[in-house]
N, C-alpha and C positions, 0 to 999 in steps of 0.2 A: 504494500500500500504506500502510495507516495505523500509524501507532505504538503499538508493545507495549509495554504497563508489565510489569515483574515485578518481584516486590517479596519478602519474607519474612512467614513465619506471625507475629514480631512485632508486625502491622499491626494483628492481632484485625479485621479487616472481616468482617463480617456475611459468611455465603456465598454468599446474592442479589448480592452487588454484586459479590461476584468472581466470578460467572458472568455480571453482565449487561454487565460493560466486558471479559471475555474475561483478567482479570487474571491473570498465570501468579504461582503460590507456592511460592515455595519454602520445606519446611520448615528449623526450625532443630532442634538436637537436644536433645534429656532423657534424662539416664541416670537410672535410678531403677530400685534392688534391684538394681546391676548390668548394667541393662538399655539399653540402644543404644536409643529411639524417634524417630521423625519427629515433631515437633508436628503435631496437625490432623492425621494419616495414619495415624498407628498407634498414638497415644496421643490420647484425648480430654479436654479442660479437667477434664470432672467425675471423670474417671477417677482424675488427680494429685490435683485437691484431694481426691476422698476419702482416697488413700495420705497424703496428707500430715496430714490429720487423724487419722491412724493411725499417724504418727508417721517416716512417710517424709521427707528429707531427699534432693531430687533434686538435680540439679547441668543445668547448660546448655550446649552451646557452640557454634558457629557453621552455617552453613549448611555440609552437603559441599563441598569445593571442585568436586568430578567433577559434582553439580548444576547450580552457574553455569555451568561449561565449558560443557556438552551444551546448555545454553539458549541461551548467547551466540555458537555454533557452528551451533546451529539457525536461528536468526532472519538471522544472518550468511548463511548459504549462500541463506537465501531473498529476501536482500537489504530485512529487511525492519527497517525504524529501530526500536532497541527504548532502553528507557530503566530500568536497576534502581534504584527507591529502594529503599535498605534499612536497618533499623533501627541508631539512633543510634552512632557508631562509638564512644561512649561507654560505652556496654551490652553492644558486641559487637564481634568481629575480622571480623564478614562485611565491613564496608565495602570492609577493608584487604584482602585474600582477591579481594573482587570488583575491584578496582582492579588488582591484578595480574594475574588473566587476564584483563580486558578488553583489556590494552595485551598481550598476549601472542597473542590471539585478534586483535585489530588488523593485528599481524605478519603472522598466516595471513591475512585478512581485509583490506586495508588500506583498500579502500572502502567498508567495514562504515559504519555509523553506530551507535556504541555509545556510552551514556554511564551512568555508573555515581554516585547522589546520594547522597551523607550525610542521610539525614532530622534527623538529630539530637532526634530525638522517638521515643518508644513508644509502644506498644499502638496505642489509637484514635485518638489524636493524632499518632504517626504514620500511621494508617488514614488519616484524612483528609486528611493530604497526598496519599497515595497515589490518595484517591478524586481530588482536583480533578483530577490529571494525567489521570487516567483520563477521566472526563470532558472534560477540553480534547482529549485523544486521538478520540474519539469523535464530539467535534465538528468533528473533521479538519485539526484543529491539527497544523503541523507539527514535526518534531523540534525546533526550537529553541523553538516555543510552547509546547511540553510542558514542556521544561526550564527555563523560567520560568515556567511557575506552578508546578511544583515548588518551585523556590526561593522565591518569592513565599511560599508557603505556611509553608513549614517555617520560616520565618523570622520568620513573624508568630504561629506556633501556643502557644499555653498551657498547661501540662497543673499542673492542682492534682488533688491524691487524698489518699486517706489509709488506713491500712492497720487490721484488725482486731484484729490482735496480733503486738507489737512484737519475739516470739521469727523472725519468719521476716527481719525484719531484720537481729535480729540475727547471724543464721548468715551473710549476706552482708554483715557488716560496716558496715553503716549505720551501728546503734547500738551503746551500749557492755552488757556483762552489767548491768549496776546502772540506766543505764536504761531496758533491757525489764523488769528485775523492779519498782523502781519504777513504771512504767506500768501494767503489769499489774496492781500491788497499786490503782494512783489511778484504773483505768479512763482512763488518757488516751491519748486517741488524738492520735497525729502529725499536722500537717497540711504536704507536701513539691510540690516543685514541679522542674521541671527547667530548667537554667541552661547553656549551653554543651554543650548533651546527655548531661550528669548530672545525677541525682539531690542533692537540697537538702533538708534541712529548712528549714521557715518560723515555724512555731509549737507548741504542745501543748498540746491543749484537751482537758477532760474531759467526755464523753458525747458519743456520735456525732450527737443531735440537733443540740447546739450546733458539734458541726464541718462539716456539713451548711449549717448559715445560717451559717458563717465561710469556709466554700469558696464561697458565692455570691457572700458580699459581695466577696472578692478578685476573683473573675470581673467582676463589676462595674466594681471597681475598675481594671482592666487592660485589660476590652475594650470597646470599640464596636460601634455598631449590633448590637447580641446578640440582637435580636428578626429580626433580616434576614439571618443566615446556622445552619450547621448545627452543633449544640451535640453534643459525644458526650458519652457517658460509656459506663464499659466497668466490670465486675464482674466479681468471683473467685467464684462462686457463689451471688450473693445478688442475686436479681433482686427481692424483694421492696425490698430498700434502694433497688436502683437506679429503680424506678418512683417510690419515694419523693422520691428526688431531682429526677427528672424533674417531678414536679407541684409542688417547691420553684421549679424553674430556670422554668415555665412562670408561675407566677404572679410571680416575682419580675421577668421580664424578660421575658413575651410573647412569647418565642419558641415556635415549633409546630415547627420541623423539628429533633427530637431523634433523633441514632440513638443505641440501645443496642446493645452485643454482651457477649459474655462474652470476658475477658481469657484469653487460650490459653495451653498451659502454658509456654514462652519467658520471658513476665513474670511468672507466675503461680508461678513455681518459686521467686522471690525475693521475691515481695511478699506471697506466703500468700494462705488463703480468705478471704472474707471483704472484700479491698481492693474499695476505690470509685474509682472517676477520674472526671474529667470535663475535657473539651479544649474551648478555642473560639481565636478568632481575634483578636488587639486590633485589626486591621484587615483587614474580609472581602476575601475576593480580588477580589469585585465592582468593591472600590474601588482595583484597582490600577492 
């Protein structure tokens, strides 16, 4: 029996690739106007940012716990090795949530093979942690091979973005009121990155062109062989930007194998329309 990933809707993975490695998702939650949704199940990305551009203010919180249970319960009784990354326990209490019923699920289960990873990354740069396990899964990698390149991955991953307007920051506390309204008046966009599996500012540059050639250059600056592994980037509803970037990142560094997705509502609730990201690797897992 080969190894199950299951991971959470904060992954943003394209939904080809979690149908083609069989990847289970769990969603995370959005309340918005009161309302209880599933990311990805019963709220869709463009659904929230249009509310939000309408002046909605959602909130997020973790995966159900009764979710994990029924998964890690399932796979257990079928004796079959499963492995949950899930997004950064910095962003979120799923980690801490799934760490407890796994050792609870253990008890019932004791020859389970459960292990439950801290991604310490979001969106798509968590997605592509999730992707390489899945693929080393696939390639019949066994439980402990999975669980190294997991680690491998999320260890080496980079995530620079930048956001459209500095108001959805600041309602999650990032920035201060004085300066989102300064930003807002100078047009400067933030440019952040993630350090210990939170959220950083790095710089504030003025006009998304010049933040765009200041988010390559740090990718440069940080990673290797960038022509020879998979580049994301993931958007809050602006796929035009994101193709833009994409033929920046393609000429700047030769890379061909870019995935795009759109950022789900999970991160999308706190970074606003509009944000851009982009994930790579400072060292591809090729070369581990």
């Amino acid at each position: 029996m080969g190894v199950q990933i299951i991971t959470d809707s904060g992954c943003d993975l394209p939904q080809h690739i979690i149908d083609e490695f069989n990847i289970t998702m769990l969603p995370l939650v959005v309340t918005i106007h009161d309302r209880e949704e599933y990311d990805r199940k019963t709220i869709q990305p463009v659904q929230l940012y249009n509310q939000m551009r309408e002046g909605a203010a959602p909130k997020t919180s973790q995966v159900p716990p009764l979710l994990v249970r029924e998964a890690f319960q399932q796979y257990a009784k079928e004796n079959t090795p499963c492995v949950y990354i899930t997004l950064s326990s910095g962003l979120s209490g799923t980690y801490q949530t799934a760490e407890l019923i796994r050792q609870e699920v253990m008890e019932e289960f004791p020859d389970a093979e459960l292990s439950v990873i801290d991604s310490q990354c979001a969106s798509l740069g968590f997605g592509l942690v999730v992707y390489q396990a899945a693929k080393r899964a696939k390639e019949g990698g066994s439980f402990e091979d999975v669980i190294t390149t997991a680690e491998y991955c999320k260890n080496h991953t980079e995530h620079i973005f930048t956001v459209d307007d500095l108001e959805y920051l600041l309602r999650g506390g990032r920035v201060s009121k004085t300066q989102a309204m300064m930003g807002s008046l100078l047009k400067i966009k933030p440019v952040l990155h993630m350090k210990d599996g939170k959220l950083f500012p790095i710089e504030k540059i003025r006009g998304k062109k010049k933040v765009f050639g200041r988010m390559i250059e740090l990718m440069k600056e940080r990673g290797t062989d960038l022509s020879d592994q998979i580049i994301g980037i993931s958007h809050a509803d602006d796929q035009e930007a994101a193709n833009s970037l994409k033929e920046m990142i393609k000429a700047e560094t030769g890379c061909e194998q870019i995935m795009i997705s759109m950022i789900g509502c999970a991160i999308g609730s706190h970074a606003g329309p509009g944000t851009i990201a982009m994930f790579f690797m400072t060292k591809p897992y090729t070369d581990a």
